[in-house]
Rosetta silent file (secondary structure, phi, psi, omega in degrees, C-alpha in Angstrom):
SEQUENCE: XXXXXXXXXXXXXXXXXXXXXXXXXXXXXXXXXXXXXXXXXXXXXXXXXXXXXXXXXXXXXXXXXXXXXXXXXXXXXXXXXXXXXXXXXXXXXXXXXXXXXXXXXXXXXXXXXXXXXXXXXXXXXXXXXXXXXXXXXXXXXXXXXXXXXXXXXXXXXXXXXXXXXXXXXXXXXXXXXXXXXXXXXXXXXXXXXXXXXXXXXXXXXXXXXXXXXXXXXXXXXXXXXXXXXXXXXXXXXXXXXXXXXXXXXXXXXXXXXXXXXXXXXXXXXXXXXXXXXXXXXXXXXXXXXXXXXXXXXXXXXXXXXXXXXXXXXXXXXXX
SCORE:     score description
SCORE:     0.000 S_00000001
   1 L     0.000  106.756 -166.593  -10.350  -15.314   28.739 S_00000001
   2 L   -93.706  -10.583  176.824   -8.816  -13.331   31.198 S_00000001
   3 L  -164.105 -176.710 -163.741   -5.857  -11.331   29.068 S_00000001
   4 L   -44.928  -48.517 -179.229   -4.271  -11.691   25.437 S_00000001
   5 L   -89.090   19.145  125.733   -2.399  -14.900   25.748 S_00000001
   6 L   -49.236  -94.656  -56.743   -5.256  -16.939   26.618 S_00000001
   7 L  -133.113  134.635 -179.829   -6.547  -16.482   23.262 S_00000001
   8 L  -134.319   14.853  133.747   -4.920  -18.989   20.754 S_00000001
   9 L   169.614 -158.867 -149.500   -6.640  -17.092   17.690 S_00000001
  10 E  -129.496  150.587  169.398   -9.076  -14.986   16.416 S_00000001
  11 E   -82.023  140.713  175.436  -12.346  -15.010   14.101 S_00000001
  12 L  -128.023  161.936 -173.848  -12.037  -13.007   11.270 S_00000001
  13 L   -93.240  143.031 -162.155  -15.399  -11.677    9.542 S_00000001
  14 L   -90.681 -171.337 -171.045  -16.551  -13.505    6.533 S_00000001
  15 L  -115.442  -23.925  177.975  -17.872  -11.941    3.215 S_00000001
  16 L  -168.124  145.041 -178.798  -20.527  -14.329    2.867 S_00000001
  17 L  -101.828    5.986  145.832  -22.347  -17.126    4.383 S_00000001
  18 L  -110.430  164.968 -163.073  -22.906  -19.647    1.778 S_00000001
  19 H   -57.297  -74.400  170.874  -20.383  -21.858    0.032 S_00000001
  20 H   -20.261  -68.819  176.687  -21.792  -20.377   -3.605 S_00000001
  21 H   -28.134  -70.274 -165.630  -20.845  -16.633   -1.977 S_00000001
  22 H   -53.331  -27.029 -179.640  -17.778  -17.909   -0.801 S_00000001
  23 H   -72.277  -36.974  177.606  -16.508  -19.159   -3.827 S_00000001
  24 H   -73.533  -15.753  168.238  -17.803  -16.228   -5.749 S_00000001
  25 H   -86.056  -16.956  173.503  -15.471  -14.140   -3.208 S_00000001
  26 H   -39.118  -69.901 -153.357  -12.718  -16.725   -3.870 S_00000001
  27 H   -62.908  -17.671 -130.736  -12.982  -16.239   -7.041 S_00000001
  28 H  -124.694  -36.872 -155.430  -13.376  -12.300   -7.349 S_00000001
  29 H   -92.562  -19.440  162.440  -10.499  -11.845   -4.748 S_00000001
  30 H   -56.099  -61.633 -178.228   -8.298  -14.251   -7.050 S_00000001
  31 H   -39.495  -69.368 -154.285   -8.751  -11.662   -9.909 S_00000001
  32 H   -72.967  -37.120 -174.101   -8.276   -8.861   -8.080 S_00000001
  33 H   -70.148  -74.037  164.568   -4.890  -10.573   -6.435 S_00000001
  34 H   -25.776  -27.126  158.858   -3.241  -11.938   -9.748 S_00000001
  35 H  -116.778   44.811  162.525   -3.519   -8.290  -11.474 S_00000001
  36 H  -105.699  -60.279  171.047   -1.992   -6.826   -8.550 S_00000001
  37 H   -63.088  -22.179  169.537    1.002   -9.251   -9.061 S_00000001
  38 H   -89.561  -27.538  163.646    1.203   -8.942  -12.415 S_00000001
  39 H   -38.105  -99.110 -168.404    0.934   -4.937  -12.640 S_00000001
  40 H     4.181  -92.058 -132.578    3.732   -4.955   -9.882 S_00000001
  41 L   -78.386    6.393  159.445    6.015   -7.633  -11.043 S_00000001
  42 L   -80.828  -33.548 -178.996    5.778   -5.856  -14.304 S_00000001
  43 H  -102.843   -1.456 -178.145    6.931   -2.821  -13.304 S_00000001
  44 H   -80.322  -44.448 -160.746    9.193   -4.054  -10.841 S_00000001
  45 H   -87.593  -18.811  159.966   10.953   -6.285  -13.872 S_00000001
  46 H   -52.713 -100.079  155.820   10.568   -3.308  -16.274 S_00000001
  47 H    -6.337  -63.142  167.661   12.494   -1.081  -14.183 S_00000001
  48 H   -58.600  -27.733  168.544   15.219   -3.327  -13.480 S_00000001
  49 H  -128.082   20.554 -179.715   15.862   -3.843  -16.665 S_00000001
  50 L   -95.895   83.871  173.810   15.170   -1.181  -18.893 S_00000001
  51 L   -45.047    3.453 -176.484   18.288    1.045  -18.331 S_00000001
  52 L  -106.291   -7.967  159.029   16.152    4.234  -19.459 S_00000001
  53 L   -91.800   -0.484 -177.566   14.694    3.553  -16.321 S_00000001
  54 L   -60.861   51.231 -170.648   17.565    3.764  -14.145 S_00000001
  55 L  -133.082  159.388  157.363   15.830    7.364  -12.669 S_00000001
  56 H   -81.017   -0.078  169.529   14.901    8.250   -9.350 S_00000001
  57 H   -64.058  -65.192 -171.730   11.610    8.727  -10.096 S_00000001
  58 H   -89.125   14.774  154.105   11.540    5.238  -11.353 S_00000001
  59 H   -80.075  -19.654  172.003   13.502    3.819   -8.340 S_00000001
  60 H   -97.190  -21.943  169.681   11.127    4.979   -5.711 S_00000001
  61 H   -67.136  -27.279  170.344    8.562    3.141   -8.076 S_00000001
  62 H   -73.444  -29.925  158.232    9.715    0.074   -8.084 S_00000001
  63 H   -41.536  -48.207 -146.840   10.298    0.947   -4.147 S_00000001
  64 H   -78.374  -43.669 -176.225    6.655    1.922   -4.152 S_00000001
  65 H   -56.974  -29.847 -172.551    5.640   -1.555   -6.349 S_00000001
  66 H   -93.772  -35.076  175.660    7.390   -3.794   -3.963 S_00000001
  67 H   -77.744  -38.165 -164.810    5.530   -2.661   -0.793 S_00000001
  68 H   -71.705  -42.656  173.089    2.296   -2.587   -2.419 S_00000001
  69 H   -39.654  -50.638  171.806    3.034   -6.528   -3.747 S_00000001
  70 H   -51.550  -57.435 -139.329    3.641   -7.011    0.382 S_00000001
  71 H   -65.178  -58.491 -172.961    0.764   -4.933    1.165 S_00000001
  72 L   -68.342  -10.934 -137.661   -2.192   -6.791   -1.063 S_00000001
  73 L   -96.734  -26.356  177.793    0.052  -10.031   -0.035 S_00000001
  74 L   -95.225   26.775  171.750   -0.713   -9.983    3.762 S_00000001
  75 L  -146.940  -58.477 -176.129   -4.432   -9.948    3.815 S_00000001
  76 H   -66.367  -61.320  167.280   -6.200  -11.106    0.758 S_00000001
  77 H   -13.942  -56.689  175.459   -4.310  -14.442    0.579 S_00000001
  78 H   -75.320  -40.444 -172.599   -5.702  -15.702    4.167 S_00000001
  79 H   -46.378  -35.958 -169.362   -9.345  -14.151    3.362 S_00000001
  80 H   -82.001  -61.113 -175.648   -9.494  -16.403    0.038 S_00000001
  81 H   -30.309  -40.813  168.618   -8.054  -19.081    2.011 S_00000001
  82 H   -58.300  -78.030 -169.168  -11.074  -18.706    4.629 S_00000001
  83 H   -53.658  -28.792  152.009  -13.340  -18.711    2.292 S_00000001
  84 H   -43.901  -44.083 -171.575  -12.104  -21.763   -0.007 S_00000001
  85 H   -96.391   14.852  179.179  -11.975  -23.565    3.280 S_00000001
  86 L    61.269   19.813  153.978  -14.910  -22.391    4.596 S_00000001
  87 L   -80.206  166.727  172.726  -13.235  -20.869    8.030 S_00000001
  88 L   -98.657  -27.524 -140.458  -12.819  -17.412    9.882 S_00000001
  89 L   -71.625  146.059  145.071  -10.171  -18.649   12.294 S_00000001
  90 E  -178.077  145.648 -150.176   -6.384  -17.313   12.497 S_00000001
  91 L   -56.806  131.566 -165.360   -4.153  -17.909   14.700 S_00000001
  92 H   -45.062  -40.864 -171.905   -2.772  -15.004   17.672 S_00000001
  93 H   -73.708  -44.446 -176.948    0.562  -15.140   16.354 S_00000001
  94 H   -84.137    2.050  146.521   -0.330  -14.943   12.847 S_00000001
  95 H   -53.140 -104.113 -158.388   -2.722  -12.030   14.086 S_00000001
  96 H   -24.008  -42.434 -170.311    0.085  -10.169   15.738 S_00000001
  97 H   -67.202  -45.400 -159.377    2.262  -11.152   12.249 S_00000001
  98 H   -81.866  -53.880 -169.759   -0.278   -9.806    9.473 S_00000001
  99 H   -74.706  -29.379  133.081   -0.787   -6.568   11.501 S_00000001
 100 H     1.774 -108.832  163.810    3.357   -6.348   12.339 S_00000001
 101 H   -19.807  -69.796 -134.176    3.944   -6.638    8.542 S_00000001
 102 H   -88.398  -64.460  170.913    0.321   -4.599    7.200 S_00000001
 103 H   -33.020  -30.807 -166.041    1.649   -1.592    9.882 S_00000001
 104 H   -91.117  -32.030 -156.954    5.431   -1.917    8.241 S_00000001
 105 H  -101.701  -38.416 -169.825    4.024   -1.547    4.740 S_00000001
 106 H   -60.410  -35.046 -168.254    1.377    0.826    5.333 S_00000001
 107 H   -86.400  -18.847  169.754    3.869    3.541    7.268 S_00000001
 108 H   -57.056  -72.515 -162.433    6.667    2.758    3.905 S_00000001
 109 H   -53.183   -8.023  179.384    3.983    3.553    1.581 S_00000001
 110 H   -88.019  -63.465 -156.086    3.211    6.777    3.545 S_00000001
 111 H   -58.466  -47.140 -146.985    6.728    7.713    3.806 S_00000001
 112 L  -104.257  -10.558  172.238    7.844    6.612    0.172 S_00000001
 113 L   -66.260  -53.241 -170.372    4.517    8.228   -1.340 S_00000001
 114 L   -80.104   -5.532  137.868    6.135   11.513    0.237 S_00000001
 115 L   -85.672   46.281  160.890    9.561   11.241   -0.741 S_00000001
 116 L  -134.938   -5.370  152.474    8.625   11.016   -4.131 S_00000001
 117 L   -92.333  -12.399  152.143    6.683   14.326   -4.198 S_00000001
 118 L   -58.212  -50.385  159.575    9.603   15.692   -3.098 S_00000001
 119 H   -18.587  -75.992  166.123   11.093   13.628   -5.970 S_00000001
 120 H   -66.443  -23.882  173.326    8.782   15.720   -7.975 S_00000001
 121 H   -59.811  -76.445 -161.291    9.283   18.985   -6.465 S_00000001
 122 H   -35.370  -43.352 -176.252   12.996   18.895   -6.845 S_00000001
 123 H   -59.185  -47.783  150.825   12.469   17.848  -10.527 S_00000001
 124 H   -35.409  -76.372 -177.580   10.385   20.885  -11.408 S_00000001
 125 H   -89.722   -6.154 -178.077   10.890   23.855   -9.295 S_00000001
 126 L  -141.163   54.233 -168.654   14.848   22.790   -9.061 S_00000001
 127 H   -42.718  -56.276 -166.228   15.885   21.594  -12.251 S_00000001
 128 H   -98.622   10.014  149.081   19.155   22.174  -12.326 S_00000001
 129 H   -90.368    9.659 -161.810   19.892   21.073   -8.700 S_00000001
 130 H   -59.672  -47.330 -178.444   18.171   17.799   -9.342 S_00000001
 131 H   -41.758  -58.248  161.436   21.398   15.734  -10.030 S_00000001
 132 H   -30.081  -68.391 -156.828   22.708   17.146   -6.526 S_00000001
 133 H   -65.445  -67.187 -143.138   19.566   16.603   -4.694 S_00000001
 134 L   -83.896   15.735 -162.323   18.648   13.823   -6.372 S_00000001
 135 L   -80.294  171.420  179.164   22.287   11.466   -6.768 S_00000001
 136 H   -47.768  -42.077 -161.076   22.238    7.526   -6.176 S_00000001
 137 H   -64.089  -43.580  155.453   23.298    7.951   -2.688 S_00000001
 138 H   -42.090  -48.470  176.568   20.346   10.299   -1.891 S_00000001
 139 H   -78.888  -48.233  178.528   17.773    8.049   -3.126 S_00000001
 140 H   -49.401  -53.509  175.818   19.117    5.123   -1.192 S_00000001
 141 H   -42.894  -62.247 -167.478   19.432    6.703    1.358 S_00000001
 142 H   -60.012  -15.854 -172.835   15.852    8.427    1.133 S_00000001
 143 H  -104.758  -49.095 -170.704   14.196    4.745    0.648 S_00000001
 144 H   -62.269  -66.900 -147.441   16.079    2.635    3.518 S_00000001
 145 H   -71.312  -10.845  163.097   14.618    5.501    6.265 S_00000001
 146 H   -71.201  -62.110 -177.814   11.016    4.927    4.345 S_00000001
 147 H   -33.888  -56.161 -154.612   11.188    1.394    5.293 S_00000001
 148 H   -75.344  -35.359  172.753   12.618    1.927    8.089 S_00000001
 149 H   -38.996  -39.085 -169.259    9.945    4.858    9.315 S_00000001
 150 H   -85.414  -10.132  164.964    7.387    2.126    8.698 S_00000001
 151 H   -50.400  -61.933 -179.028    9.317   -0.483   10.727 S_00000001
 152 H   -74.694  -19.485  174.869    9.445    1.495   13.958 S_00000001
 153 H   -51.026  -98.846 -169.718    5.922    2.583   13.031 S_00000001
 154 H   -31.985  -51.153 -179.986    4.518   -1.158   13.371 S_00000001
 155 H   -26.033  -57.514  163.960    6.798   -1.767   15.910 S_00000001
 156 H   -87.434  -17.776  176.167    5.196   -0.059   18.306 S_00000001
 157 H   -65.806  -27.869 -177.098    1.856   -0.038   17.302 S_00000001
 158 H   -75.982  -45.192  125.407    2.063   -3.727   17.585 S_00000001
 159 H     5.764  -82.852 -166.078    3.961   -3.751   20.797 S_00000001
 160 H   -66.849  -20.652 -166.607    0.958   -1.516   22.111 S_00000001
 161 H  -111.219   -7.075  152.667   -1.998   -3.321   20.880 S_00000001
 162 H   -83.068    7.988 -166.325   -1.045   -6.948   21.818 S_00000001
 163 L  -117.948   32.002  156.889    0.369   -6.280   25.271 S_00000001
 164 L   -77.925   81.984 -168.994   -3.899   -5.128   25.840 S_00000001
 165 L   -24.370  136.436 -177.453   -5.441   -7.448   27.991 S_00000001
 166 E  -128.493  130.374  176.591   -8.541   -8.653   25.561 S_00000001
 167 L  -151.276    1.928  150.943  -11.339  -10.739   26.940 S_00000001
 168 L   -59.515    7.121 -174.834  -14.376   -9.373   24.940 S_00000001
 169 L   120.825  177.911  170.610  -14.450  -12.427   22.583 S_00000001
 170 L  -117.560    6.795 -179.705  -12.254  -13.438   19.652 S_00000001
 171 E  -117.669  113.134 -172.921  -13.891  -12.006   17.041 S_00000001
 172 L   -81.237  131.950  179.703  -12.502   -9.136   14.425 S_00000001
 173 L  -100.372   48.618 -178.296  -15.030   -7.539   12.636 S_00000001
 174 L  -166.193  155.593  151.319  -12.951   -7.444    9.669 S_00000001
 175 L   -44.697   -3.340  173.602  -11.363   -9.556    7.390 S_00000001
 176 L  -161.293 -177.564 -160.187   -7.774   -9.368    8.200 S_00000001
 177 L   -72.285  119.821  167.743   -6.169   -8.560   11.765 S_00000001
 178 L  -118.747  131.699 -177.754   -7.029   -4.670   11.840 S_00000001
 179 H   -45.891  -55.732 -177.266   -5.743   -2.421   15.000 S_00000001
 180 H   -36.014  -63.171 -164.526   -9.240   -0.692   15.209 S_00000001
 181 H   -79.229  -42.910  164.343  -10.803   -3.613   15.332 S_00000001
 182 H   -59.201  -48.975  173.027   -8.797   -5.307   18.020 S_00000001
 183 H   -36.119  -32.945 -171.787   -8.989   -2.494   20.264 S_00000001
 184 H   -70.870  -15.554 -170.422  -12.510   -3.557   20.625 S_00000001
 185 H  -103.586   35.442 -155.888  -11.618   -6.567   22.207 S_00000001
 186 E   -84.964  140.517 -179.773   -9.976   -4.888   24.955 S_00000001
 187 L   -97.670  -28.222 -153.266  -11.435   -5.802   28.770 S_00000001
 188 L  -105.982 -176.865  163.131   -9.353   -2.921   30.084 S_00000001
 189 L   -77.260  122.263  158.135   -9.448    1.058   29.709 S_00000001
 190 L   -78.566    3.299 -133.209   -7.961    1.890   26.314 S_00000001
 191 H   -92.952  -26.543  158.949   -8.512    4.999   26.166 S_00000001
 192 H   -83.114  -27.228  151.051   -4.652    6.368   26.410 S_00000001
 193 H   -55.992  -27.621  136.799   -3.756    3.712   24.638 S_00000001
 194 H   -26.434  -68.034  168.418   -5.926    4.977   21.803 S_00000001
 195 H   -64.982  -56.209  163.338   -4.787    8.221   22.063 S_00000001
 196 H   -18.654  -80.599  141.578   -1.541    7.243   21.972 S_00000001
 197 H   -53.125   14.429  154.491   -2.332    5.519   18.602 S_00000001
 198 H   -78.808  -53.443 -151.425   -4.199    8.198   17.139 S_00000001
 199 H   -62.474  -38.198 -157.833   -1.601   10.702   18.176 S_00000001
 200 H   -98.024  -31.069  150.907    1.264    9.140   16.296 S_00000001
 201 H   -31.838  -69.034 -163.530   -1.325    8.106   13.256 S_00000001
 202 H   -62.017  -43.292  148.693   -2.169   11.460   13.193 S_00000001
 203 H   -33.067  -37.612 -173.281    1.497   12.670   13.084 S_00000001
 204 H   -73.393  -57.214 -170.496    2.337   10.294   10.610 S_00000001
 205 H  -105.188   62.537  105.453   -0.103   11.134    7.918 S_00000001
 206 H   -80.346  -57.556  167.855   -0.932   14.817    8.588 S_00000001
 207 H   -32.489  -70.914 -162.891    3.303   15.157    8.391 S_00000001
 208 H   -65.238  -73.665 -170.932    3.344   13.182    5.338 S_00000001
 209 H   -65.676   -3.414  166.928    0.378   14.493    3.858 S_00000001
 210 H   -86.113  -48.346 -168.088    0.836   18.610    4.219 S_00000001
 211 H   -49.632  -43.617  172.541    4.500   17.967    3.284 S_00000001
 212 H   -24.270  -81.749 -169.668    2.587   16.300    0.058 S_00000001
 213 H   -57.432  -41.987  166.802    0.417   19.040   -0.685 S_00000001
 214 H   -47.529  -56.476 -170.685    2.989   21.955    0.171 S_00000001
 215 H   -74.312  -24.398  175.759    5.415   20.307   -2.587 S_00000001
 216 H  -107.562    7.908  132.482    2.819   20.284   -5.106 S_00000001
 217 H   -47.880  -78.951 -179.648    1.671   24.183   -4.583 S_00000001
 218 H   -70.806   12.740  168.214    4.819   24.846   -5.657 S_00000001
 219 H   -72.699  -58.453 -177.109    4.736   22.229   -8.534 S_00000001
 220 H   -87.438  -11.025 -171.065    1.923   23.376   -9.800 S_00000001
 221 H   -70.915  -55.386 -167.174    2.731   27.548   -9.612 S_00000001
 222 H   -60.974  -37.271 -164.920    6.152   26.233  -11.472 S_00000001
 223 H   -84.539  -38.840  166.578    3.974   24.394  -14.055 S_00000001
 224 H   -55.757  -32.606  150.221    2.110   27.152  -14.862 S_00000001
 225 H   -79.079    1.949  169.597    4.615   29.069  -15.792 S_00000001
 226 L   -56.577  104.572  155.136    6.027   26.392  -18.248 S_00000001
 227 L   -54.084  -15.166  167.975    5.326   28.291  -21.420 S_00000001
 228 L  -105.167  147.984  177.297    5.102   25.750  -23.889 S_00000001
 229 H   -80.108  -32.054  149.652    2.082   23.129  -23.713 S_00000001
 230 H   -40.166  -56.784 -176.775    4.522   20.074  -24.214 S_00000001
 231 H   -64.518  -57.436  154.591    5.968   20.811  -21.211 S_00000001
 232 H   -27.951  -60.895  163.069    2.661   21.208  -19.232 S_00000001
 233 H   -37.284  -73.891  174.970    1.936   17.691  -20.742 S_00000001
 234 H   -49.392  -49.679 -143.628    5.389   16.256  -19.178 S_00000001
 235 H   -93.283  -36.186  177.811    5.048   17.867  -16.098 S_00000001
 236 H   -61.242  -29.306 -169.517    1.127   16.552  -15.393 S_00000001
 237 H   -79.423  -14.695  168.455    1.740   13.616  -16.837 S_00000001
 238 H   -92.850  -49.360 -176.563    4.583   12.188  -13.949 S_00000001
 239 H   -59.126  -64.972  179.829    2.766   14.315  -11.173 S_00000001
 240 H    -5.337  -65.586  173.944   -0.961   13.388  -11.819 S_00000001
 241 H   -88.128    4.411  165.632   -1.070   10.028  -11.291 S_00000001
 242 H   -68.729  -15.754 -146.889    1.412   10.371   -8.361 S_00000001
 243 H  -108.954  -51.469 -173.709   -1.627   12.992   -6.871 S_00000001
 244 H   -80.267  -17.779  160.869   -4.164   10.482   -7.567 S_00000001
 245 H   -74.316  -76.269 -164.842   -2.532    6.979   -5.625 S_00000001
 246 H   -41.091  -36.346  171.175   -1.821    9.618   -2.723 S_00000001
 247 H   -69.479  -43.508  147.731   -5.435   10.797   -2.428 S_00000001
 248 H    -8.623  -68.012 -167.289   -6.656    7.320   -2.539 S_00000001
 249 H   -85.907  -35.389 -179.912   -4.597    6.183   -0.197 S_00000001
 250 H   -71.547  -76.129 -136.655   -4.501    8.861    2.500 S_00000001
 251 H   -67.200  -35.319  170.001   -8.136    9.757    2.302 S_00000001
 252 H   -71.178  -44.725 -165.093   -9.216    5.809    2.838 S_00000001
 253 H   -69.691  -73.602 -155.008   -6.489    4.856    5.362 S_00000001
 254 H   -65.358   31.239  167.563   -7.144    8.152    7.473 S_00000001
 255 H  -109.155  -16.644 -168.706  -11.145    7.467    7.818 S_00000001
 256 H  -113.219   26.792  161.300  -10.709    4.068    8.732 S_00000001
 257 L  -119.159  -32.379  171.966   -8.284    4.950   11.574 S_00000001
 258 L  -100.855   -7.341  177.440   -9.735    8.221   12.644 S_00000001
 259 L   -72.910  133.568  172.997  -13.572    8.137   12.103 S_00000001
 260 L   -42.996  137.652  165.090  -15.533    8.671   15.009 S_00000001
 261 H   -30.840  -29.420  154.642  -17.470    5.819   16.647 S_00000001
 262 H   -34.320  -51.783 -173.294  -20.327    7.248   15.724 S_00000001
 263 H   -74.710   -5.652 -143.311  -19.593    6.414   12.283 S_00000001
 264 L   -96.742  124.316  163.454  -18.423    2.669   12.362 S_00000001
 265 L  -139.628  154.279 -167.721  -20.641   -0.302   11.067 S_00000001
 266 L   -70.875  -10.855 -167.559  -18.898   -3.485    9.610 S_00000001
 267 L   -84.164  -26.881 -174.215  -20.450   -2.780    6.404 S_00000001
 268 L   -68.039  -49.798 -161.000  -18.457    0.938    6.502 S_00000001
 269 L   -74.617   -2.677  178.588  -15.789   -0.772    8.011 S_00000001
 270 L  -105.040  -32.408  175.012  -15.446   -3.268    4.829 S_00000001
 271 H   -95.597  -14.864  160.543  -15.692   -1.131    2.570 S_00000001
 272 H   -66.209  -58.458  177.638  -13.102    1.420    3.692 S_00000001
 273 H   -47.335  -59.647 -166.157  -10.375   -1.567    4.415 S_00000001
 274 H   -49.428  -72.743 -164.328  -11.001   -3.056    1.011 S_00000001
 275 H   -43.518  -75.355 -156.487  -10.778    0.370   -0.600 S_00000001
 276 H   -63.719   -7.676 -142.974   -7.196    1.544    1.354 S_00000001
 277 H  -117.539  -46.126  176.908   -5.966   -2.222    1.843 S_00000001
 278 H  -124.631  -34.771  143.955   -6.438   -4.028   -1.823 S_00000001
 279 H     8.683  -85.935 -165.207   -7.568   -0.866   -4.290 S_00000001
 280 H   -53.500  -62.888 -161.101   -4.111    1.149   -4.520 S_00000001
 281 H   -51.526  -34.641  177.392   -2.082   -2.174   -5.166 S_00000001
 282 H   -89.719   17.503  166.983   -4.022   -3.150   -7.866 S_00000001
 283 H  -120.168  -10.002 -162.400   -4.753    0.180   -9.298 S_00000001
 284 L   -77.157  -54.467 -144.236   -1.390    1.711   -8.480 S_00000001
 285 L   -90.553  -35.346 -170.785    0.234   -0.125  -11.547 S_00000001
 286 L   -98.086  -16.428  160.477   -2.509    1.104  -14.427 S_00000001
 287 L   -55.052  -68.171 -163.981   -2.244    4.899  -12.466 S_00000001
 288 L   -78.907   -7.246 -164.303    1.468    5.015  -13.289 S_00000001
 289 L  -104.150    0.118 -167.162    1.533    3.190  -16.386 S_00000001
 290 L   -77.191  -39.559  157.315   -1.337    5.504  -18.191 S_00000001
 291 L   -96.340  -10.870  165.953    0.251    8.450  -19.212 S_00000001
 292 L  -100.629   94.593 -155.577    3.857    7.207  -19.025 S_00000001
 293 H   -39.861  -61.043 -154.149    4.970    6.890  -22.609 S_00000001
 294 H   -68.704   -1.282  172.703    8.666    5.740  -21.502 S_00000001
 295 H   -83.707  -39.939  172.889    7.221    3.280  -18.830 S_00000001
 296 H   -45.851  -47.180 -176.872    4.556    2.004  -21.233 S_00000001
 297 H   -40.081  -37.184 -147.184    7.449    1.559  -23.894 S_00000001
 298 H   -91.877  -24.589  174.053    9.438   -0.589  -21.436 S_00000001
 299 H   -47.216  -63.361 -170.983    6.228   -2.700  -20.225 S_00000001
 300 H   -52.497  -53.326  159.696    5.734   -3.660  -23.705 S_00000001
 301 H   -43.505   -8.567 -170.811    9.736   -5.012  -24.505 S_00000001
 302 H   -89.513  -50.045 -156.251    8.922   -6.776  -21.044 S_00000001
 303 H   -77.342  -75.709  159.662    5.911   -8.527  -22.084 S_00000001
 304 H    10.407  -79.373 -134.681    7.187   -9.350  -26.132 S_00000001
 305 H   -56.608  -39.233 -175.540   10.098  -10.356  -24.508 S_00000001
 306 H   -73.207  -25.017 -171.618    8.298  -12.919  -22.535 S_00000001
 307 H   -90.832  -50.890  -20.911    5.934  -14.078  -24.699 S_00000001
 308 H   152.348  -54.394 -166.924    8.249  -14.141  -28.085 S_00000001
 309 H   -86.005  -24.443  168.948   11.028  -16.198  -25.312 S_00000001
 310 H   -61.704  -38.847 -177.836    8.546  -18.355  -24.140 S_00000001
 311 H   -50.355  -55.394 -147.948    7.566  -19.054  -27.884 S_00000001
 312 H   -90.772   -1.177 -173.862   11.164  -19.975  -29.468 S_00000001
 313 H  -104.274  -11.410 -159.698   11.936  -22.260  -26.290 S_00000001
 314 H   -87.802  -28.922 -164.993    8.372  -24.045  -26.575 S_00000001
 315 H   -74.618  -44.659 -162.198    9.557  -24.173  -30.614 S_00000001
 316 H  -101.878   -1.292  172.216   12.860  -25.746  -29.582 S_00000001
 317 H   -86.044  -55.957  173.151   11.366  -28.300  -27.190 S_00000001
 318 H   -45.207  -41.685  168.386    8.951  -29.357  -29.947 S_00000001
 319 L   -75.650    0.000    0.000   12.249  -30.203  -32.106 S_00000001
């Protein structure tokens, strides 16, 4: 294989090498996918239609709920698929597609985690400009260039790490198409190309995450001076679990893109990717819903609604 487009796919790494294994990862990764989508698509359909939710807080969630749906949507689906069918392979385009796509959602979810600590800033320390800061146009606005940050993000990473001659083999030492992991299969010197992808990595989420951390200094010095203990309640209770997805997620993604070589065995390397890659979506939705009475409120009319409409129509077929 003398450069990329020889290669007409790729090995992906398996979880386990008997059928019994495989099934039990089928099986485990089915779970974990099905209360990802239902968390989401709960809070996605909550939101839309719970007019008490009509905030920007809970417009970048449903923002944040829809990338995460993408996120869990482009990797664990082919891994159970391997493993029901007992293969590794998939094919260089739909490499080049899952990391395209995993790159677009990963730099939104950076982006839209950090306008929504602004979100929270503004709400706090600038009460009474929040309406200003904060109007429909503003949020729209502030959500199209999160997409879009993570758009040109992938672009180019993807750009740079398929146009890499690779002739080391076909085989990713990971379970879904990972940049890291391709790089390995590189024949050529990578090594500015590397940097290159470190450098703007490291931009991205050092940027995102100080801006993070900065707005919630001054979050918490403003909450501390809240004089009443209700209000201390309210104000931990929307930041917290925003504080607690973001540490998650930055602290997993930016070890398994930045740890030295030194560090990296596939066993490391599986268990960081699970944790930054299927974790937050399916933990993201029981984070935000835990302490937030009005979100809980509207989850429950969602689910009633469904089960209580499903009831009277199964009642009116039966007549």
């Amino acid at each position: 294989m003398s450069n990329g487009s020889s290669l007409n796919e790729f090995l992906l790494l398996t979880f386990a090498d008997t059928q019994e294994l495989q099934l039990l990862h089928f099986s485990l990764c089915l779970g974990v996918y099905l209360a990802a989508l239902l968390g989401n698509g709960l809070i996605i359909t909550a939101v839309a239609c719970d007019h008490r939710l009509h905030t920007p807080m809970y417009f970048f969630l449903l923002n944040l709920s829809l990338l995460d749906l993408g996120f869990i949507s482009i990797t664990v689906p082919k891994s159970m698929a391997n493993s029901l069918w007992d293969t590794r392979a998939i094919s260089y385009s739909g490499c080049a597609a899952q990391v395209f796509v995993f790159i677009f959602l990963l730099g939104g979810e950076y982006s839209l985690l950090t306008v929504m600590a602004y979100d929270r800033y503004v709400a706090i320390c600038k009460p009474l400009h929040y309406g200003t800061l904060m109007g429909t146009r503003a949020c729209v606005k502030m959500a199209a260039a999160a997409w879009a940050s993570g758009f040109l993000n992938s672009l180019f990473h993807t750009a740079n790490t398929f146009s890499i001659p690779l002739c080391q083999g076909n085989t990713v030492d990971q379970f879904f198409c990972e940049i890291p992991q391709i790089l390995k299969l590189s024949c050529s010197d990578t090594y500015f190309r590397e940097v290159g992808l470190i450098v703007v990595t490291v931009c991205l989420c050092l940027g995102c995450f100080i801006f993070i951390v900065l707005s919630y200094v001054q979050i918490f010095t403003a909450v501390l001076r809240i004089p009443s203990e209700q209000g201390w309640r309210k104000a931990f209770s929307t930041c917290l679990p925003h504080l607690a997805v973001v540490s998650l997620f930055v602290s997993t993604d930016m070890f398994a893109y930045l740890k030295p070589p030194s560090l990296s065995s596939p066993a490391l390397n599986l268990v960081v990717a699970v944790l930054y890659s299927v974790v937050p979506p399916a933990v993201n939705p029981l984070i935000y819903s835990m302490r937030n009475k009005e979100l809980k409120d509207a989850l429950r009319k969602v689910i009633s609604w469904t089960f209580f409409s499903s009831g009277d129509t199964a009642i009116a077929l039966h007549k």
